[in-house]
C-alpha positions as CSV (number, residue, x, y, z in Angstrom):
1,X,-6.6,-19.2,6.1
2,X,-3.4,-20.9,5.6
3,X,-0.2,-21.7,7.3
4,X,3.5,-22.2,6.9
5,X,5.6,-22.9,9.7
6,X,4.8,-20.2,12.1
7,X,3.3,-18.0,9.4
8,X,-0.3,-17.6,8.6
9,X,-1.7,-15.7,6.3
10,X,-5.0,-15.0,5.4
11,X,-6.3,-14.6,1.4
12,X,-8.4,-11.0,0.5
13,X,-9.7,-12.3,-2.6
14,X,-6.5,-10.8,-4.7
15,X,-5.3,-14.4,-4.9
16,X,-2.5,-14.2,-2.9
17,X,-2.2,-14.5,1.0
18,X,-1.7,-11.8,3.3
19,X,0.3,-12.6,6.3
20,X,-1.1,-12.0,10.0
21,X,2.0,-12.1,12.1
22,X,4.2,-9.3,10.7
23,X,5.5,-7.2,13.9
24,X,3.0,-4.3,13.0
25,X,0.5,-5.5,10.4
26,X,-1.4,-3.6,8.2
27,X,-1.0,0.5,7.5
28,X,-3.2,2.7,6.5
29,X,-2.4,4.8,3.5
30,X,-2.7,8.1,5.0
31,X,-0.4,7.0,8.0
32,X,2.5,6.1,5.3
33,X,2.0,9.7,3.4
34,X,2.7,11.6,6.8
35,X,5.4,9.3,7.7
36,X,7.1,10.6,4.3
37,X,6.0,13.9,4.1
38,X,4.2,13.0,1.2
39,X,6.5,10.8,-0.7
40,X,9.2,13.5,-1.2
41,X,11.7,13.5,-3.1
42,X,13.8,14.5,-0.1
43,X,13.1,11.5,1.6
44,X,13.6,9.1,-1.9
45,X,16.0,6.4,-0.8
46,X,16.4,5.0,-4.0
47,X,14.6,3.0,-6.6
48,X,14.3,-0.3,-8.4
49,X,12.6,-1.8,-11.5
50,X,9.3,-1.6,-10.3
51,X,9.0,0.6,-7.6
52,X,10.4,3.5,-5.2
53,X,11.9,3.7,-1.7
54,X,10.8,6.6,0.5
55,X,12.9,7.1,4.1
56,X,9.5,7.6,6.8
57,X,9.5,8.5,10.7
58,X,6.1,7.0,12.4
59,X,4.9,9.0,15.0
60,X,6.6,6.9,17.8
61,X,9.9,8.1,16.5
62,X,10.5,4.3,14.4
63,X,12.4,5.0,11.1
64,X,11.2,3.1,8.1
65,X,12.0,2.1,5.0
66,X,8.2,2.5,2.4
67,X,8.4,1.0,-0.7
68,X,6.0,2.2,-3.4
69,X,5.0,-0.4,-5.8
70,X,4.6,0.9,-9.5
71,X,1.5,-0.3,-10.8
72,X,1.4,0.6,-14.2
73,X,2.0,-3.1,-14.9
74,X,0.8,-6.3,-14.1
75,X,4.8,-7.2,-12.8
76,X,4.7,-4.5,-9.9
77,X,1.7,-6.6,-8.6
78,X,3.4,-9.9,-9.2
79,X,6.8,-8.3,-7.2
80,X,4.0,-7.4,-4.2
81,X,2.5,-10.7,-4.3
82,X,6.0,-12.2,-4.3
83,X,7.2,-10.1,-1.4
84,X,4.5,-10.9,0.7
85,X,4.5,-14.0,0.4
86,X,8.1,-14.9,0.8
87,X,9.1,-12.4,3.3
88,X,6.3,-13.4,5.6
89,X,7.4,-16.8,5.9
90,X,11.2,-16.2,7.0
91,X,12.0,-14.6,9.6
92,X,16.0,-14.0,10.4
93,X,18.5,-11.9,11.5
94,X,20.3,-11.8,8.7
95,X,17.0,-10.7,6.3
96,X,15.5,-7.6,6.2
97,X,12.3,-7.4,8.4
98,X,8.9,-6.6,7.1
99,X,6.9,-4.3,9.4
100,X,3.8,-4.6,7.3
101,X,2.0,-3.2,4.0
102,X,-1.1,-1.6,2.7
103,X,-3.2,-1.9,0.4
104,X,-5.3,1.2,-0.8
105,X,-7.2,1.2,-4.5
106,X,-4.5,0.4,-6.6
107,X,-1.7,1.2,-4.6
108,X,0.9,-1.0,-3.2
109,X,3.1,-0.4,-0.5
110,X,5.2,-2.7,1.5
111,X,7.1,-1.3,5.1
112,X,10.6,-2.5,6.0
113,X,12.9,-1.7,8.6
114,X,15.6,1.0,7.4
115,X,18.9,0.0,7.1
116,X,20.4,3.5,8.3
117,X,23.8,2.3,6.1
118,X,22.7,1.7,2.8
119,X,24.0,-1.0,0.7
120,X,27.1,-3.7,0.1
121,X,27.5,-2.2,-3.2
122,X,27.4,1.6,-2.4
123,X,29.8,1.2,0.8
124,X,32.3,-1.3,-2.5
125,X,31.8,0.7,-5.4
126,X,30.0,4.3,-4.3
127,X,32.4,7.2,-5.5
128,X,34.4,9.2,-2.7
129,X,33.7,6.4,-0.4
130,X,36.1,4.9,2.5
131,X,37.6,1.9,2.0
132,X,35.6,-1.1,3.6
133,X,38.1,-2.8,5.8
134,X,38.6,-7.0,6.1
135,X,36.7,-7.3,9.2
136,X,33.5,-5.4,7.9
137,X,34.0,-7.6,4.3
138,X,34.2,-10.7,6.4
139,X,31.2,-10.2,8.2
140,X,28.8,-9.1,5.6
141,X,30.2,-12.6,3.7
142,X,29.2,-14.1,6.7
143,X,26.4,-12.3,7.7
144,X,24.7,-12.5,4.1
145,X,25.3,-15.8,4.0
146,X,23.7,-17.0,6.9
147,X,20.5,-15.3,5.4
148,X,20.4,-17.1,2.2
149,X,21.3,-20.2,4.0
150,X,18.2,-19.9,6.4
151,X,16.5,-19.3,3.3
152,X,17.7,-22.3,0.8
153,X,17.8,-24.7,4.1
154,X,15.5,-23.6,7.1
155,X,12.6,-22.3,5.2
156,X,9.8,-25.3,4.4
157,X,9.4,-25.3,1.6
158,X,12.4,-23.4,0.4
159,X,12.7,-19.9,-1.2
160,X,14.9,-19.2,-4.0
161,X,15.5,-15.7,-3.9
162,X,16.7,-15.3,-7.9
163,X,18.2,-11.7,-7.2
164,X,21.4,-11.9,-4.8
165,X,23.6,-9.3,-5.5
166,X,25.7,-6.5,-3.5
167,X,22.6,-4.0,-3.9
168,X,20.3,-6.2,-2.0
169,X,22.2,-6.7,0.7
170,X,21.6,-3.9,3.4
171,X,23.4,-2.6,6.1
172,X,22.7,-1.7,9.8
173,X,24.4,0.5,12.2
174,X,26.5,-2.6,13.5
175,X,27.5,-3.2,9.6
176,X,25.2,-7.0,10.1
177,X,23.9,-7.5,6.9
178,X,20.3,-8.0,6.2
179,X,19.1,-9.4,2.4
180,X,16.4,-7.6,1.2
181,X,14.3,-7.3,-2.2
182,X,12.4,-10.5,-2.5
183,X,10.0,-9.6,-5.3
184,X,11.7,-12.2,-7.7
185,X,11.7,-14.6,-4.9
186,X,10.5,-18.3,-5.8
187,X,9.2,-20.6,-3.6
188,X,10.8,-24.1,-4.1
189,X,9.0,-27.4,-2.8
190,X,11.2,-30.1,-2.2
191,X,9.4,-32.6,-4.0
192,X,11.1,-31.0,-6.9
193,X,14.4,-30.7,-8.5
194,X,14.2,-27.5,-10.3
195,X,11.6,-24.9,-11.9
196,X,11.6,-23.7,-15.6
197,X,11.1,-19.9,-15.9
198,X,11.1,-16.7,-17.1
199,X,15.2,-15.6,-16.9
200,X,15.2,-12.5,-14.9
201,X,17.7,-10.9,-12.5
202,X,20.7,-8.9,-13.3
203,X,23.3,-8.7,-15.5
204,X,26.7,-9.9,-14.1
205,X,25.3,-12.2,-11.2
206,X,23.2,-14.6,-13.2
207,X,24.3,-18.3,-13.2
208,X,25.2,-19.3,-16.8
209,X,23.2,-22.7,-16.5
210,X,19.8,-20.6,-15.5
211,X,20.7,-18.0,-17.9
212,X,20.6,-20.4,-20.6
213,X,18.4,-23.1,-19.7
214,X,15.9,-21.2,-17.0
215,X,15.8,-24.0,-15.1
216,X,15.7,-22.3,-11.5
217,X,17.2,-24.0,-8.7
218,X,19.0,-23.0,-5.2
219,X,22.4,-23.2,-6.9
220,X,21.2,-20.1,-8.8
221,X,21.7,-18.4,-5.8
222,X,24.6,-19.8,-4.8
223,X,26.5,-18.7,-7.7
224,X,25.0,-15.1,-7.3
225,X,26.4,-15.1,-3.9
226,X,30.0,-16.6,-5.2
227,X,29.7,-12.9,-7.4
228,X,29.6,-10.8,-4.5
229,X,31.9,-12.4,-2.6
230,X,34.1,-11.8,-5.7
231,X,33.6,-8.3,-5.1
232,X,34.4,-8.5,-1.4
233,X,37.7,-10.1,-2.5
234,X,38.5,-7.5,-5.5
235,X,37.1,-4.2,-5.1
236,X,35.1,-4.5,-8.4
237,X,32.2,-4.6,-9.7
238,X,30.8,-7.3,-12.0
239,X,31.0,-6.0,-14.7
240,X,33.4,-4.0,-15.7
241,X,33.7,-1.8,-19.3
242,X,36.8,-0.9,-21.4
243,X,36.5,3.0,-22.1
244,X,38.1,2.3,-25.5
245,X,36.3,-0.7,-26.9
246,X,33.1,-0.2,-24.8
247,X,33.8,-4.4,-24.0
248,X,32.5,-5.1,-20.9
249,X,34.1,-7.9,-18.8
250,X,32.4,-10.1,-16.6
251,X,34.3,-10.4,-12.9
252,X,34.1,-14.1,-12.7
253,X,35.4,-14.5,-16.2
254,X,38.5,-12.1,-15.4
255,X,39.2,-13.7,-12.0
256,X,38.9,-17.5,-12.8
257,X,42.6,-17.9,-13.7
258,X,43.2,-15.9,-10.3
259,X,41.5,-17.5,-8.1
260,X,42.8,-21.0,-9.0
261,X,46.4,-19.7,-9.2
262,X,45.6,-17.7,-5.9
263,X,44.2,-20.9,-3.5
264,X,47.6,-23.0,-5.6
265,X,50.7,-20.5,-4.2
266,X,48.7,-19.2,-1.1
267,X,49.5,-15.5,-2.9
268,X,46.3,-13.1,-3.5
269,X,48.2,-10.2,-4.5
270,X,47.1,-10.7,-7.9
271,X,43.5,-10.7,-7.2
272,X,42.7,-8.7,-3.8
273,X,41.1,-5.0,-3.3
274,X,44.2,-3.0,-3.9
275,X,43.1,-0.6,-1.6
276,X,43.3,-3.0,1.3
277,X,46.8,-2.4,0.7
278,X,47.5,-6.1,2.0
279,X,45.4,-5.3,5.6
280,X,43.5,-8.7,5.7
281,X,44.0,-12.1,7.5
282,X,45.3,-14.7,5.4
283,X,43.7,-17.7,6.6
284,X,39.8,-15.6,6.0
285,X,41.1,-14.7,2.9
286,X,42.0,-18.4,1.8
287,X,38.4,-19.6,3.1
288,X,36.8,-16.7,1.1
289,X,38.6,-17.2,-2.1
290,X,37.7,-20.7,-2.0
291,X,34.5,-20.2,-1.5
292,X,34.0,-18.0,-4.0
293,X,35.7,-20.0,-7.0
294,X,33.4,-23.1,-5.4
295,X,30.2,-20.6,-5.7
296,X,31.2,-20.1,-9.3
297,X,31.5,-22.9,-11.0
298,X,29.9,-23.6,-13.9
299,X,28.2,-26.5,-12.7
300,X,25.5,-26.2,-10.6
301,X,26.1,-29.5,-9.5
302,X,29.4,-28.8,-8.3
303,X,28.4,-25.8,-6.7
304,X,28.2,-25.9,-2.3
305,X,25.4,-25.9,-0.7
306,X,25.1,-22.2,1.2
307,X,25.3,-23.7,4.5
308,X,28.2,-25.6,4.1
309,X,29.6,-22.7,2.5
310,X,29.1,-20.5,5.4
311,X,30.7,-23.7,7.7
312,X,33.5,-23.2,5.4
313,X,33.8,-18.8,5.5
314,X,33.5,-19.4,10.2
315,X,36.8,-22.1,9.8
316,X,34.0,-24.9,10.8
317,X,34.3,-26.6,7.7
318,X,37.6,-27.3,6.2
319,X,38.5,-26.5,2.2
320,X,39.0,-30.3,1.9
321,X,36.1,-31.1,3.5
322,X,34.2,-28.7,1.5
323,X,35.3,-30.1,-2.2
324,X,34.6,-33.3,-1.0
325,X,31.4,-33.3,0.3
326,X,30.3,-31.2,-2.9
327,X,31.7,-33.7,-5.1
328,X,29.7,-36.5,-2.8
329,X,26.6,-34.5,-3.7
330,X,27.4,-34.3,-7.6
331,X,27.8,-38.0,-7.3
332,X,24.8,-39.2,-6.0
333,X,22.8,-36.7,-8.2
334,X,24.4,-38.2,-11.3
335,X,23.3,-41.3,-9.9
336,X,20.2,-40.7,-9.0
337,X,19.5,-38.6,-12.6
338,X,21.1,-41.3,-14.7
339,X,23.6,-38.7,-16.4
340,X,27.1,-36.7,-15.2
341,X,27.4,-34.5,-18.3
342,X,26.9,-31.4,-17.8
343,X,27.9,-29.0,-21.2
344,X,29.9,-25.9,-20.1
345,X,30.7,-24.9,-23.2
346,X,27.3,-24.5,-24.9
347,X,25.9,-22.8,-21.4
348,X,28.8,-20.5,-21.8
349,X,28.2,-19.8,-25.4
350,X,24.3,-19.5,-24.7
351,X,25.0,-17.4,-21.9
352,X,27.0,-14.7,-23.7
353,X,24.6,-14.5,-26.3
354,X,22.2,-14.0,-23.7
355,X,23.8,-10.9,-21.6
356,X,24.7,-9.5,-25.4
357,X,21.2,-9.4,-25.6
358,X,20.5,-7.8,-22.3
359,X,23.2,-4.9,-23.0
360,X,21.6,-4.0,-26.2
361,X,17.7,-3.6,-24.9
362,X,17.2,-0.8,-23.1
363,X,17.0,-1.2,-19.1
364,X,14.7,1.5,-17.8
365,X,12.5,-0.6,-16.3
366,X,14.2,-3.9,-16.5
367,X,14.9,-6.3,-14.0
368,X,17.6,-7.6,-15.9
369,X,19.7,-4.5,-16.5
370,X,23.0,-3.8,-15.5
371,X,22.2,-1.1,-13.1
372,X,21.0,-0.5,-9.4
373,X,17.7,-2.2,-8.9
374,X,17.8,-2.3,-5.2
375,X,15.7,0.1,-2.8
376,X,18.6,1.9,-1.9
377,X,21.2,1.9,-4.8
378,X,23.6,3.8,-6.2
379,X,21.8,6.7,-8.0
380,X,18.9,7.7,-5.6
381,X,17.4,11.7,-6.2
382,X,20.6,14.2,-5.4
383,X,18.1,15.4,-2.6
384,X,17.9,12.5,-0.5
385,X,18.6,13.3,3.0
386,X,20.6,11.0,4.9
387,X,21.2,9.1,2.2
388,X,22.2,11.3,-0.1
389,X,25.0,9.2,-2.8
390,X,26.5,10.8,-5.6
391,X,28.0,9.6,-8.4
């Protein structure tokens, strides 16, 4: 048996651990099939790379969320073992909460609470759709935040989540976000500066430095997040394809210029969600902006650290105050590494080759497609109950 903060966990001899203080624990296989009628179609949520999301009722009336590990590869049992793992050791408002799993021959199945309204990118980009108003932008910004924060900062050691993006981030009745899908998740001892790995996550939200270099650290993450707060701010997507010439544009790439012209004259017009039509506080929108153009540099060094970054988003932590203390940061680990230089251009260069790469190869199964990957996204079975989404 081992322990992490107030997690134990307990290895079966799979070689990973198995976590003992999840609210309900363990499932029996049976108990998840009746809870979903089956695995219906009708109750099919959504589904990701390497698995399926199934809307179940338990007997006591609690609605939960069942995902369905695909097992035809050794990467659905490396995204179990990861969630597990990682999800078991945080515990936070703002993430989404683990009820339990099972375990039956070679099935895999993981139980999460259900987020009754959907996801950040359906309620941004789903057709037919209202329009998400500034106060509900705001406090998913906030709200998402906070939970990657706990997770860089709080968590001992830390867990790099390497898969932030608008379709992870769930939604309750209240509209409080919850950050969910954590089977790329990396768990990041301090005593360390960075990890080398395997490039995965997806396409449009991947830091250019880790997308060229896979070297894997929290800043990853924090660039991710600058992405989605770009779409809180614009309305679009991140990526975006000409119809004519089939190019597809990168958001951060087409609102750079903005942003910085945007925080200069104090004027967002330029770069806002049209279809706010200018509904939005000034002042939220100043701190967002620049949190989002600090999120996304192309630096990691220059990048904030997510709590100071949600300091900044509440008004606890001035702009000022947040380029210098980043810069401070930067500093000392120039210092500290013996080196400042840090070439943007070749991780640019490196990282458009890269995502050419990505467009070409086909993305059924791929982490690192373009499209939904999250356990309720965009394109779910047109017979989904409750959350049925067209598109």
């Amino acid at each position: 048996m081992s322990c992490c903060g107030d997690s134990c966990s307990i290895n079966l001899g799979s070689g990973y651990p198995i976590p003992l203080n999840l609210s309900r624990g363990t499932y029996i296989y049976d108990q998840l099939v009746r809870a979903t009628s089956g695995f219906s179609e009708a109750n099919l949520l959504g589904q990701g790379g390497f698995g399926y999301v199934y809307k179940g009722v338990l007997p006591e009336g609690l609605e939960i969320a069942v995902k369905q590990l695909k097992m035809d590869s050794k990467q659905g049992e490396k995204e179990f073992q990861a969630e597990v793992e990682t999800i078991s050791r945080a515990h936070h408002k703002h993430l989404v909460l683990l009820h339990g799993y099972c375990i039956f021959g070679a099935e895999r199945l993981l139980v999460y609470e259900f987020a009754p309204n959907k996801t950040l990118e359906f309620h941004l980009h789903g057709e037919g759709q209202p329009v998400l108003d500034w106060a509900a932008r705001m406090k998913i910004a906030v709200g998402s935040g906070k939970g990657l924060a706990y997770l860089h900062e709080d968590c001992n050691p830390a867990i790099i989540h390497r898969d932030i993006k608008a379709s992870n981030i769930l939604l309750d009745f209240g509209l409080e976000a919850k950050v969910s899908d954590f089977g790329l998740a990396k768990i990041f001892d301090d005593s360390i500066t960075h990890i080398t790995t395997r490039v995965v996550g997806t396409f449009g939200y991947l830091a250019p430095d880790y997308a060229s270099s896979g070297q894997l650290t929290e800043k990853s993450d924090v660039y991710s997040y600058g992405v989605v707060l770009l779409e809180l701010i614009t309305g679009r997507p991140p990526i975006t394809t000409e119809t004519e010439s089939s190019w597809k544009e990168g958001l951060v790439d087409w609102a750079r210029p903005l942003l910085s012209q945007a925080l200069q004259d104090s004027n967002f017009d330029a770069l806002v969600d049209p279809r706010l039509l200018s509904n939005y506080n000034t002042t939220e929108m100043a701190r967002m902006t620049a949190c989002a153009a600090a999120c996304v540099r192309l630096s990691p060094w220059l990048r904030p650290q997510m709590g100071q970054i949600v300091q900044a988003l509440e008004g606890h932590l001035s702009l000022t105050d947040l380029a210098e203390r980043t810069q401070s940061q930067h500093s000392s680990l120039c210092r500290s590494s013996g080196s400042s230089t840090f070439d943007a251009q070749k991780c640019m260069d490196d990282t458009k080759k890269h995502n050419m790469t990505w467009v070409s190869q086909d993305s059924g199964s791929s982490r690192s497609s373009s499209g939904s990957t999250s356990e309720y996204g965009l394109n779910p079975s047109n017979s989904s109950g409750d959350f049925q989404q067209t598109s």
